[in-house]
KOLVO-961655 format. One record per residue (C-alpha): x negated, y, z negated. Coordinates in steps of 0.2 Angstrom, whole numbers, plus 5000, padded with zeros to 4 digits. Each point is the difference from the previous one (the first is absolute). Layout:
XYZ/...
END
This chain:
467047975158/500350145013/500750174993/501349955013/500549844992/500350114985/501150085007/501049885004/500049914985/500650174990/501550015013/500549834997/499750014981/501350084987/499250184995/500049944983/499349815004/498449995009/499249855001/498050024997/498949995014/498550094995/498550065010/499549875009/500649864987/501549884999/501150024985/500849844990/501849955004/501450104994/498950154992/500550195001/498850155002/500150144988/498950155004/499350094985/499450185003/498650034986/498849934989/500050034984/500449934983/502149995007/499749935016/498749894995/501149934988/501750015011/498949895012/499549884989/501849974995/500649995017/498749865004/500349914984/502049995005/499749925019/499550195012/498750045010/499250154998/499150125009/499250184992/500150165012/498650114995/498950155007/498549894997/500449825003/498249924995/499450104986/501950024990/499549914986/500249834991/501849935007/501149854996/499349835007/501149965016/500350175004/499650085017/499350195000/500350105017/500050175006/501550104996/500749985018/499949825003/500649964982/501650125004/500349915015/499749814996/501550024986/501950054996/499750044980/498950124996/499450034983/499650204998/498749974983/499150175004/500450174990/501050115008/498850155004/499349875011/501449965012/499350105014/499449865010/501449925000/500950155013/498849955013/500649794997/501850065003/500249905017/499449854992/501050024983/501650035011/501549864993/499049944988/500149984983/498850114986/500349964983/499350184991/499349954984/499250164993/500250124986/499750154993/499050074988/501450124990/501850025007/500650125013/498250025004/500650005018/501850085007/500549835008/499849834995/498349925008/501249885007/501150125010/498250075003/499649855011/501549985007/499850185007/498649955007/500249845007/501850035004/500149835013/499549884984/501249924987/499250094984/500649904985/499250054982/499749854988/498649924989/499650204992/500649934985/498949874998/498050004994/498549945009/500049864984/502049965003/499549945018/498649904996/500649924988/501949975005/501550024992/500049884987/498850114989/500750175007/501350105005/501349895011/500950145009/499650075018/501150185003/500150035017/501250135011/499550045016/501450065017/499849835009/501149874995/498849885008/498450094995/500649964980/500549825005/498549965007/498850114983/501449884992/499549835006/498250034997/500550064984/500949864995/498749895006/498850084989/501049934987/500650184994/502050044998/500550155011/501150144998/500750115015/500150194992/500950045018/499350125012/498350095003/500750174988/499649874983/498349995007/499650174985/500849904990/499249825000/498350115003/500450114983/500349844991/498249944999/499850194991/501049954984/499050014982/501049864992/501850035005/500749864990/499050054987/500750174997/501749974989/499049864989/498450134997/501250134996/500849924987/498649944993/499250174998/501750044992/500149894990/498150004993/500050194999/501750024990/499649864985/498150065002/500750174993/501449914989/498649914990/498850165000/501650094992/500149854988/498749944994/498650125004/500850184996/501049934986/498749944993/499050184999/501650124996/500949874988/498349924992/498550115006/499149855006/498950015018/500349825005/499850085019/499049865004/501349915000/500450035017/498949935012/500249804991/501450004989/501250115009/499849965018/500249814995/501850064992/500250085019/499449855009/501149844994/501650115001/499950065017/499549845005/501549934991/501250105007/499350005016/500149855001/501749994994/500550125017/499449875010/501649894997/501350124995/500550045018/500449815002/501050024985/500950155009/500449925016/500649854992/501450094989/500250125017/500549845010/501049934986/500950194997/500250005020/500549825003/498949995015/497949985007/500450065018/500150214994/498350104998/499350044983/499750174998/498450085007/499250054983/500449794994/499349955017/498350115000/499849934980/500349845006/498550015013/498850064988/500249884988/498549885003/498950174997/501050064985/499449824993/498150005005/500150194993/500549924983/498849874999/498650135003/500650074986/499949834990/498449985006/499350164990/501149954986/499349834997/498350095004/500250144986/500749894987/498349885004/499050134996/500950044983/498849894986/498450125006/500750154998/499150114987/501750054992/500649834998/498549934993/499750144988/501749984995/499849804997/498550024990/500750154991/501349894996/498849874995/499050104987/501550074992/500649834997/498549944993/499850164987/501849984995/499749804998/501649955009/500549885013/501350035015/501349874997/500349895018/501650065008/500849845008/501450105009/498850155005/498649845009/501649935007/500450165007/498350055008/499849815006/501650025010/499650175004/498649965010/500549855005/501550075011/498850155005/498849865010/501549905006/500850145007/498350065007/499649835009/501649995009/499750205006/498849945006/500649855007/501150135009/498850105008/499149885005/501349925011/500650195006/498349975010/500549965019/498749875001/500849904987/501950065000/499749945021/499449824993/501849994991/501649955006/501450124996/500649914984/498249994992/500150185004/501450054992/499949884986/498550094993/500450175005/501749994992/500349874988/498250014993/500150185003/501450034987/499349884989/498450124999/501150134994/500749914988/498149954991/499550195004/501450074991/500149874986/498150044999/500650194996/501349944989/498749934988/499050145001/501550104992/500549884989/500950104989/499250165000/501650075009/500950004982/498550114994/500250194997/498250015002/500049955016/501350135007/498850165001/500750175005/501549894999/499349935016/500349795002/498549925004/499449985015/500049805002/501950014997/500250125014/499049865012/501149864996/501750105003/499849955022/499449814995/501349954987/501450085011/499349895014/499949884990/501949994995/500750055016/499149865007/500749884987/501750075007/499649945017/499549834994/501849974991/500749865010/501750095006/498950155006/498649895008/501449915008/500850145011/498350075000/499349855012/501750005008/499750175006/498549975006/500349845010/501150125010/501649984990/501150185001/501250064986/501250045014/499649865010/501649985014/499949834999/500850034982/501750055003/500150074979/498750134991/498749884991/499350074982/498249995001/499549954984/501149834998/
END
C-alpha cells in the first residue's frame, strides 16, 4: 500500500482507532493497530498482552532488524513509519531518551501516547515526565497509564496481578481511547483527572510498602514493649530478687512469650474495627455517613494486620518445636529424673493437669490451622477463585472463631496462675493476661452484636433502613 493510501486511511479513521494495514501486509477483520515505542522487558510484554486480547502491533525502534527477540505476530519498523501507521502510541522508553521523539512531532500530531515510565527516586525531575512529553510533543493527546503495573502484571493478566489501570491525561478522548484498550486488557481503570496527577500516579510505583506501615508499626510496638516487660519480669527479677543468671533465657524462652501474644492481639485488631462500625452504625442509626478517617485507614489494613500475626505464629509454633532439644530443658528432665530415683519416689499422674495440657494444645493447633486457613485465602489467587459469600464466610465467621481457640488456647495456659502471688512480680500482672485483655473484649462485644434484638436492627441498618427514615412519620427506638 502507497504512503498515500495511508494517508487517507488515517483521515478517515478515528485518532484513537486505526485499523492495521501494515507494511505491505493485510490485517484481519476488525483488528486495531497500537504502536509501541521501545523494546524492552515493558514493551515486550505490553505487546504481548495486546496481541493476546485481539490488537495488532507494530514495534518503533532505532534499529528495526537487530532489536531483539519480540512477541510472535508483532511487526518491527523504523520509529517514523511506526509513528505514522497508528493513533495509540505506547512510549516504553526512559525518559532521558525522549529526544527522538521532538523530531516525530509531525507525525505524533492528534495522536494518542500513553507515557508509561518511571523514575528512579521521586522528584528526581522538576516536572512530571508526563508533562515532559506533552511539552515536547504539544500536538499529541499524552495520557499516563499502565506505570503502575509490572512487566510480570502484563504478561501474565490481571487475574494473577494487580487489576487496576491509573490514568489522567488533558484529552478527554485521549483517556477514553487508553480506557478501551485498558479494559479490553482485562484491567479495571481509574481516571485520576488531568495530566498534573501524572507526579502522582508516577510517585506511586516509589512507595516501600504503604499499607504496610500502620500494621509494622504496631507490631514493632507491640513486640518491643512486652520484649521489655518480660526482661523486666523474668529476667532482672530474677538476678536482683534471687541472684540467678537465667539471661539465656531470652533468645527461646522469652521471645516465644513475645511471639504468641502479639500475634494474639494482632490478631484480635484485625476485627475490632468491624466491631466499631457496627456499634457506630447502630449508635448513629444509619450506613450512608462516613466512618472516621483513623477507623477507615484501620479498616484497610486489616488483611496486613492478619498476615502480620500469622508471621508471628509461625515463629511461635517454630520455637515451641524446638523446645524438647534445648540443653536447659533436657538437663532439667534428667535432673529431675535422677533426683527422683535417689529419693526412691514416683510423681503421682495428675488427671486434671493431662486434661489441661491435652486441651491446651489441642485449641493451640486448632486455632493455628484455621490462621492458616485465613491467610491462605487473603491470597488473591485464591480469594479471586471465591464468590463473595465464601469470602466473607471464612474471613469472618471462621475468622472470629480463630479467636476464640487462640484466646481459649491462652486461657489454659493461665489456668489459674492469675490467683498466684507469685506470679505478680514487681507487683507487675503477667504478661499473658495483658494479651488476652483486646481478644476477650472482642470477644464479648461480638456476642453483643450477635444478641437477636441487636443483630436485628444491625441488618436493618444495613439493608439501607434509616432511624429517621421519612417514610416513618414517628421516631423508631432502635433496639426493639
Amino acid at each position: 500500500m502507497s504512503a498515500d493510501r495511508q494517508g487517507d486511511v488515517s483521515k478517515e479513521s478515528k485518532p484513537e482507532s486505526v485499523l492495521l494495514r501494515p507494511l505491505g501486509t493485510a490485517a484481519a477483520p476488525g483488528q486495531e493497530l497500537v504502536c509501541v515505542f521501545g523494546t524492552g522487558d515493558m514493551g515486550r510484554s505490553l505487546g504481548l498482552r495486546l496481541l493476546q486480547s485481539g490488537y495488532a502491533v507494530v514495534y518503533g525502534s532505532r534499529r528495526p532488524h537487530s532489536c531483539g527477540p519480540l512477541p510472535q505476530g508483532a511487526q518491527p519498523t523504523g520509529h517514523e513509519e511506526a509513528a505514522r501507521s497508528a493513533a495509540l502510541v505506547f512510549i516504553c522508553v526512559h525518559r532521558e531518551h525522549y529526544d527522538f521523539l521532538e523530531t516525530l512531532a509531525p507525525q505524533l500530531k492528534k495522536k494518542v501516547l500513553v507515557d508509561v515510565s518511571n523514575n528512579l527516586k521521586k522528584n528526581l525531575y522538576p516536572e512530571a515526565n508526563a508533562e515532559y512529553l506533552q511539552r515536547l510533543i504539544p500536538g499529541a493527546h499524552v495520557v499516563k497509564a499502565f506505570n503502575t503495573l509490572s512487566a510480570w502484571a502484563l504478561q501474565n493478566g490481571p487475574s494473577d496481578a494487580n487489576r487496576q489501570v491509573y490514568l489522567c491525561g488533558n484529552s478527554d478522548e485521549g483517556k477514553q481511547a487508553v480506557a478501551e484498550v485498558a479494559t479490553k486488557l482485562g484491567f479495571t481503570v481509574l481516571d485520576k483527572g488531568s495530566l498534573s496527577a501524572a507526579r502522582e500516579l508516577e510517585d506511586f510505583p516509589l512507595q516501600l510498602f504503604p499499607e504496610w506501615r500502620m500494621p509494622l508499626r504496631v507490631a514493632v510496638g507491640l513486640t518491643a514493649s512486652f520484649f521489655f516487660y518480660l526482661l523486666i519480669r523474668d529476667i532482672i527479677y530474677a538476678y536482683v530478687d534471687q541472684g540467678k543468671d537465667v539471661s539465656f533465657r531470652i533468645m527461646v524462652s522469652l521471645a516465644n512469650k513475645v511471639f504468641p501474644i502479639v500475634s494474639l492481639i494482632m490478631l484480635s485488631l484485625c476485627y475490632v474495627p468491624g466491631v466499631i462500625a457496627a456499634f457506630l452504625q447502630l449508635y448513629r442509626g444509619t450506613k450512608y455517613r462516613r466512618f472516621p478517617d483513623w477507623l477507615d485507614r484501620w479498616m484497610l489494613c486489616r488483611k496486613q494486620l492478619g498476615l502480620v500475626a500469622l508471621a508471628f505464629a509461625f515463629l511461635h509454633v517454630l520455637y515451641t518445636l524446638i523446645i524438647p532439644i534445648r540443653y536447659y530443658v533436657r538437663f532439667r528432665l534428667s535432673a529431675s529424673t535422677i533426683s527422683q530415683i535417689k529419693e526412691n519416689r514416683t510423681s503421682v499422674f495428675d488427671t486434671t493437669l493431662a486434661w489441661r495440657a491435652d486441651s491446651y494444645y489441642s485449641m493451640g493447633i486448632l486455632g493455628f490451622g484455621l490462621f492458616l486457613l485465613l491467610g491462605i485465602t487473603s491470597l488473591p489467587s485464591v480469594s479471586n477463585a471465591l464468590s463473595w459469600r465464601e469470602f466473607s464466610f471464612v474471613q469472618s465467621k471462621l475468622g472470629y472463631l480463630t479467636v476464640f481457640f487462640c484466646t481459649f488456647h491462652t486461657y489454659l495456659y493461665g489456668w489459674d496462675r492469675f490467683l498466684q502471688p507469685y506470679g505478680y512480680k514487681w507487683y507487675t500482672p503477667p504478661a499473658y493476661l495483658l494479651s488476652l485483655v483486646v481478644p476477650s473484649l472482642l470477644i464479648v462485644l461480638k456476642l453483643l452484636l450477635l444478641l437477636p434484638c441487636v443483630n436485628r436492627s444491625l441488618m436493618r441498618i444495613r439493608q439501607g433502613w434509616e432511624r429517621n427514615d421519612a417514610e416513618d412519620g414517628s421516631a423508631r427506638v432502635l433496639l426493639t
